[in-house]
C-alpha positions as CSV (number, residue, x, y, z in Angstrom):
1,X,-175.6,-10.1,-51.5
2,X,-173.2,-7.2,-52.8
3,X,-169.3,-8.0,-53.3
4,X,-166.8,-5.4,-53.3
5,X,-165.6,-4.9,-57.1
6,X,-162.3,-3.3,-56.0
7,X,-160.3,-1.5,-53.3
8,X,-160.1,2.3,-54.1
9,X,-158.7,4.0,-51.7
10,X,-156.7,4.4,-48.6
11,X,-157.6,7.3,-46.2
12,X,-154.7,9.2,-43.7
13,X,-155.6,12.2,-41.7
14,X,-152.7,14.8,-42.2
15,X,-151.5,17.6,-40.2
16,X,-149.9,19.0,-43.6
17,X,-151.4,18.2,-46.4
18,X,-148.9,20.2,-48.7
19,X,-145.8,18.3,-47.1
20,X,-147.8,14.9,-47.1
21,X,-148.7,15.2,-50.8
22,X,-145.1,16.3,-51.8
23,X,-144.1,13.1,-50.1
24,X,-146.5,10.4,-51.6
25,X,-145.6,12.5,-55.1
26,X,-141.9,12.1,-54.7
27,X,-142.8,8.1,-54.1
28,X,-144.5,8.0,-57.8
29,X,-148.6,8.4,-56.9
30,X,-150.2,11.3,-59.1
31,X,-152.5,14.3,-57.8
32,X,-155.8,13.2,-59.1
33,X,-158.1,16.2,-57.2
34,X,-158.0,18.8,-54.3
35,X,-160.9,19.9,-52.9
36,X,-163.0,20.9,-49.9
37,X,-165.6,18.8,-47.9
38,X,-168.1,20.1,-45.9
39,X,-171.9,20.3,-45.5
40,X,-174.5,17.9,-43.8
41,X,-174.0,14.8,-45.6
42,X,-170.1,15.0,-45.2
43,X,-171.1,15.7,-41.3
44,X,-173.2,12.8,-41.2
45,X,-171.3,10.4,-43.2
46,X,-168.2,11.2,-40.5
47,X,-170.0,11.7,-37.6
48,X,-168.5,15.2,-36.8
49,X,-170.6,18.1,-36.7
50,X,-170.0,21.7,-38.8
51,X,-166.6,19.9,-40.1
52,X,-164.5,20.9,-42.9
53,X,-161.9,19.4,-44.4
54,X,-159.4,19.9,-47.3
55,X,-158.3,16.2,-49.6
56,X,-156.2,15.4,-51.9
57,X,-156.3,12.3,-54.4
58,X,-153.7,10.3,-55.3
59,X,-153.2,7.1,-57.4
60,X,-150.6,5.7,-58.9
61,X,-149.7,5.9,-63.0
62,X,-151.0,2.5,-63.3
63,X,-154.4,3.8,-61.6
64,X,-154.4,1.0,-59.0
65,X,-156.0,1.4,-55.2
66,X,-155.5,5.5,-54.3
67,X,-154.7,7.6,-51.3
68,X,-157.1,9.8,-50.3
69,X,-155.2,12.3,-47.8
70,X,-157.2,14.5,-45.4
71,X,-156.6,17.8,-43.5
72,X,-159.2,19.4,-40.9
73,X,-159.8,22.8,-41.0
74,X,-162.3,22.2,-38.4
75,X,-163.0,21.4,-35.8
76,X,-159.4,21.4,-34.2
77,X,-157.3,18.3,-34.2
78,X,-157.6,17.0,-30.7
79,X,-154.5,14.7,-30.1
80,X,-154.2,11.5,-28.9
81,X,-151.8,9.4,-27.0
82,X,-148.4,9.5,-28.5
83,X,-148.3,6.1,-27.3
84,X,-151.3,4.7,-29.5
85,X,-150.9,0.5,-29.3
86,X,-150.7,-1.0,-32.8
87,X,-154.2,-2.8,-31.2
88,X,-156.3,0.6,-30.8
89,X,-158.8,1.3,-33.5
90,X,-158.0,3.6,-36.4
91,X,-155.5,3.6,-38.9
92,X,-152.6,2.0,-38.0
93,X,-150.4,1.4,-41.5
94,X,-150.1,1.9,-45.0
95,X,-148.0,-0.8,-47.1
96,X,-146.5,0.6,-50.3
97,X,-144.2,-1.5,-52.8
98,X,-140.9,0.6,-53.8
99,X,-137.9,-0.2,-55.8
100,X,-135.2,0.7,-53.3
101,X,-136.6,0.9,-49.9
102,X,-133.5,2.1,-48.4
103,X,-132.8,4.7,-50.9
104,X,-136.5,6.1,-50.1
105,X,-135.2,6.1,-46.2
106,X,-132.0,8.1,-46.7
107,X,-134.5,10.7,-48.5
């Protein structure tokens, strides 16, 4: 049976993508890539037809677990409800380490 070697990344679906990366950046994680997804395998691997998105890598210096941050160009973001339960299925948080957590706060 196959064992996961290691934990690579963490996906987030963005509304900005610029302002989102600026932020992560400003917390110490480095741009490793930017790039475009599309095409019939990308379709099929996230089960949404004719999509396209625009990602951005990031890892820390130390080149530990990454964030992989996603904007869709389409189809349209259709929202859901601002009162999502910590329960529902999807992403519901990311946990990063920092020196000075209020100090990142006041930012």
């Amino acid at each position: 049976m196959p064992h996961i070697r290691r934990f690579d990344h963490v996906g987030i679906t963005v509304a900005d993508l610029d302002t989102a990366t600026a932020f992560f950046v400003g917390l110490g994680l480095e741009v490793e890539g930017r790039m475009f997804m599309e095409g019939e395998f990308v379709d099929a691997v996230i089960g949404i037809p004719n999509s396209r998105s625009e990602i951005v890598t990031l890892r820390p210096p130390d080149g530990g677990t990454g964030l992989e941050l996603s904007s869709f160009i389409r189809p349209n973001h259709e929202p859901g409800s601002p009162d999502a339960m910590s329960n529902e299925l999807g992403l519901r948080n990311v946990c990063f380490e920092v020196d000075n957590l209020q100090a990142v706060v006041d930012r």
